[in-house]
C-alpha positions in Angstrom: -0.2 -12.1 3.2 -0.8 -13.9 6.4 -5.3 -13.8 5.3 -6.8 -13.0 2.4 -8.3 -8.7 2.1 -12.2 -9.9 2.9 -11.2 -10.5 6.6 -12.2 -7.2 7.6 -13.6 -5.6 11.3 -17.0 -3.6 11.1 -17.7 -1.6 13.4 -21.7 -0.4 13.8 -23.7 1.9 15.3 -25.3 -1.1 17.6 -21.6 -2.9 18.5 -18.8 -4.7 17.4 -19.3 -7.1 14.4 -16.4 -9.0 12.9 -16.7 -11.0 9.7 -13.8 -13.3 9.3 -13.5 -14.7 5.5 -10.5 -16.6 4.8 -9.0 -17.4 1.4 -9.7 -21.0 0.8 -6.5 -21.9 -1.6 -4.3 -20.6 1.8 -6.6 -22.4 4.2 -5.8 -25.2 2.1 -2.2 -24.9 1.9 -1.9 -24.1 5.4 -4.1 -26.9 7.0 -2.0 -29.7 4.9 1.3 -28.5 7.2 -0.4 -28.6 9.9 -1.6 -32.1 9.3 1.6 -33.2 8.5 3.0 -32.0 11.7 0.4 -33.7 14.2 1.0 -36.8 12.1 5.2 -36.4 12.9 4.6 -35.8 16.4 2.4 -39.6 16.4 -1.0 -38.7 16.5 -3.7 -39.6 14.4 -5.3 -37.6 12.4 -8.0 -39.1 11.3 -9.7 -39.8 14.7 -12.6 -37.6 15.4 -11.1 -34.9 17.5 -8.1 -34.2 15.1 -10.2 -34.2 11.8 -11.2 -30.8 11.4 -8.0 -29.4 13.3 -5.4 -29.0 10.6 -8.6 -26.3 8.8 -9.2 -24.9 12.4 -5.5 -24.1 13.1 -5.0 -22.7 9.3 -8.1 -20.3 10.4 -6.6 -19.6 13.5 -2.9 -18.6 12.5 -4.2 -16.6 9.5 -6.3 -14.2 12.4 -3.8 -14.0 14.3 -1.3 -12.5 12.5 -3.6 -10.3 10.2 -1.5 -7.4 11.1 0.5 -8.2 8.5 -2.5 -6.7 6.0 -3.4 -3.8 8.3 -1.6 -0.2 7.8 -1.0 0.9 11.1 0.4 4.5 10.0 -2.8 5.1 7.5 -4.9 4.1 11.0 -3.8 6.8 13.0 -4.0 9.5 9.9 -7.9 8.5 9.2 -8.5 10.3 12.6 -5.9 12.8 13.0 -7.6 16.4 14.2 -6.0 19.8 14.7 -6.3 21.3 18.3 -3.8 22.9 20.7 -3.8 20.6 23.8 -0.4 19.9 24.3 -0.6 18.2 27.5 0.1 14.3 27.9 -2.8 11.9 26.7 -2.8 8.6 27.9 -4.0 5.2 26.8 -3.4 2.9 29.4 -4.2 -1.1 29.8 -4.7 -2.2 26.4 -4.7 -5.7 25.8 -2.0 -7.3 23.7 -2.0 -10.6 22.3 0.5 -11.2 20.0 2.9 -14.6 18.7 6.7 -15.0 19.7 8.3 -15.9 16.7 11.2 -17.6 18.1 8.8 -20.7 19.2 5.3 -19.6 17.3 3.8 -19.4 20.7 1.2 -16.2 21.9 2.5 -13.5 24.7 0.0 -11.7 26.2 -0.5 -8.7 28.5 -0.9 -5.0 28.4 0.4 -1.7 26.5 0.5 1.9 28.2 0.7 4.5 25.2 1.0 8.1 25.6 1.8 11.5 23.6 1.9 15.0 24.2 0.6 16.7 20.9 2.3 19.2 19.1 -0.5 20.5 17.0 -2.5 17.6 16.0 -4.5 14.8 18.2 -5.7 11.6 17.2 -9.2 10.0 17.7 -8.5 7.6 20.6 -9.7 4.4 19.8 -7.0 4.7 16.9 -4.4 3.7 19.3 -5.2 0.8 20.8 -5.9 0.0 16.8 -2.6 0.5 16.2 -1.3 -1.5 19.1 -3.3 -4.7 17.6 -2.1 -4.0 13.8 2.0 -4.9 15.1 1.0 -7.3 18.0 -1.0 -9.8 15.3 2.2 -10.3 13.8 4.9 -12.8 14.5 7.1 -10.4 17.2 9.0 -9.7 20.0 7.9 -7.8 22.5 11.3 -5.3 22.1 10.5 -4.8 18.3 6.6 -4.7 19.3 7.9 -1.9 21.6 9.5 0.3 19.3 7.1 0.2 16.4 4.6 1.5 18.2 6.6 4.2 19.1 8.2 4.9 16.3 4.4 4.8 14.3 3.4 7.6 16.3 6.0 9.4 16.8 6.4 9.3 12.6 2.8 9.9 12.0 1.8 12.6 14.7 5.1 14.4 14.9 4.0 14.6 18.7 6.3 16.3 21.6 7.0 12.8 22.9 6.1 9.3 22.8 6.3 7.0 25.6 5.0 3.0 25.2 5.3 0.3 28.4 3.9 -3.4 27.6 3.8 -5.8 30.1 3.5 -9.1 29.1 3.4 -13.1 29.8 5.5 -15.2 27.7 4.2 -18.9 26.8 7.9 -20.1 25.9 8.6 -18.7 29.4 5.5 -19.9 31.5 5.1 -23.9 29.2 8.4 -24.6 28.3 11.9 -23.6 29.0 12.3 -22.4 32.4 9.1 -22.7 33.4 8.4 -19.8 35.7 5.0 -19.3 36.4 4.6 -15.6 37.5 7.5 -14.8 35.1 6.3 -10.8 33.5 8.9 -9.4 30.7 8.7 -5.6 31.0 9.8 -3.3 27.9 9.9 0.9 27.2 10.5 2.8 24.3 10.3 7.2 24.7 11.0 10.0 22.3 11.1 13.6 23.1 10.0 15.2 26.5 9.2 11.8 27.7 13.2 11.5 27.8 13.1 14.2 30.4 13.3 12.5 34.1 9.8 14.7 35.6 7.8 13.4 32.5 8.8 10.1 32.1 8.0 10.3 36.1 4.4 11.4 35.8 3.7 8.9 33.2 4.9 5.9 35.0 2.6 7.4 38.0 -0.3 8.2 36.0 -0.4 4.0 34.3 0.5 3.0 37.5 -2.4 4.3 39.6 -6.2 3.5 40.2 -8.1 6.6 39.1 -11.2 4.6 38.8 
């Protein structure tokens, strides 16, 4: 497991609280590769900036890919509800920060979800949830795409599915080619949002200001 089961969010009635704990035998483990890898690359490691890095960076790689402990399927059925609305409902612009696991480095940008119900509805904050239990994992956005999809379309048994994700690539923008303003575009549908009109109005509906 990518961080030990005591990392967990809380969410109270005056905010957002996050305790991170962290398994120290994995921190451990973690922070001696890392400080054998800034030593092969010809830095120092014991000069004051580097000293605490290897334990910072075993920290930080455990967070972010603590989807790998997180059940993105038993999210979405803790707030599933029974109603008849069977128009589309959308949840557009959720962040996405996530690690490309061809070159370990982060892509970041935005997810558009949507699903026309078939019987049941879902609490809404359970989907951007969901969206943040596959994208802190090692990914590609294609796969990152698709399991979204496929988790709701799975767990809801919805009328369709539709998921867009725009996102910025580090291994594009850093290394590589190198282009800037560089924005990889994926999208993964099921059910009516394979018909032309709906997949229409979706694209319409995340694509305009309604604010």
């Amino acid at each position: 497991m990518a961080i030990d089961k005591n990392m967990r969010e809380e969410n109270e009635m005056d905010g957002y609280s996050k305790i991170d704990q962290y398994n120290p035998e994995l921190v451990e483990k973690i922070s001696k590769n890392y400080a054998s890898t800034i030593q092969l690359i010809g830095e120092n490691i014991e000069r004051d900036g580097l000293m605490k890095t290897p334990e910072r960076a075993a920290k930080a790689i455990q967070f972010l890919t603590h989807g790998y402990d997180l059940d993105p399927a038993g999210i979405l059925k803790s707030a599933l509800f029974h109603d008849d609305y069977r128009q589309m409902v959308i949840v557009k612009d959720i962040e996405i920060y996530s690690m490309c696991e061809h070159h370990l480095l982060p892509f970041f940008g935005k997810a558009h979800v949507a699903y026309i119900p078939d019987g049941c509805i879902v609490g809404l904050s359970k989907i951007p949830r969901i969206v943040d239990a596959f994208a802190r994992r090692l990914q590609v956005q294609e796969r990152l795409t698709t399991e979204i999809r496929d988790c709701i379309q799975d767990t809801l048994k919805p009328l369709g599915v539709a998921v867009v994700i725009e996102a910025k690539h580090l291994c594009m923008l850093m290394r590589g080619i190198q282009k800037q303003n560089s924005v990889a575009t994926t999208s993964a549908f099921t059910g009516e949002f394979e018909n032309e009109k709906t997949r229409a109005e979706f694209i319409r509906l995340i694509s305009a200001n309604l604010s």
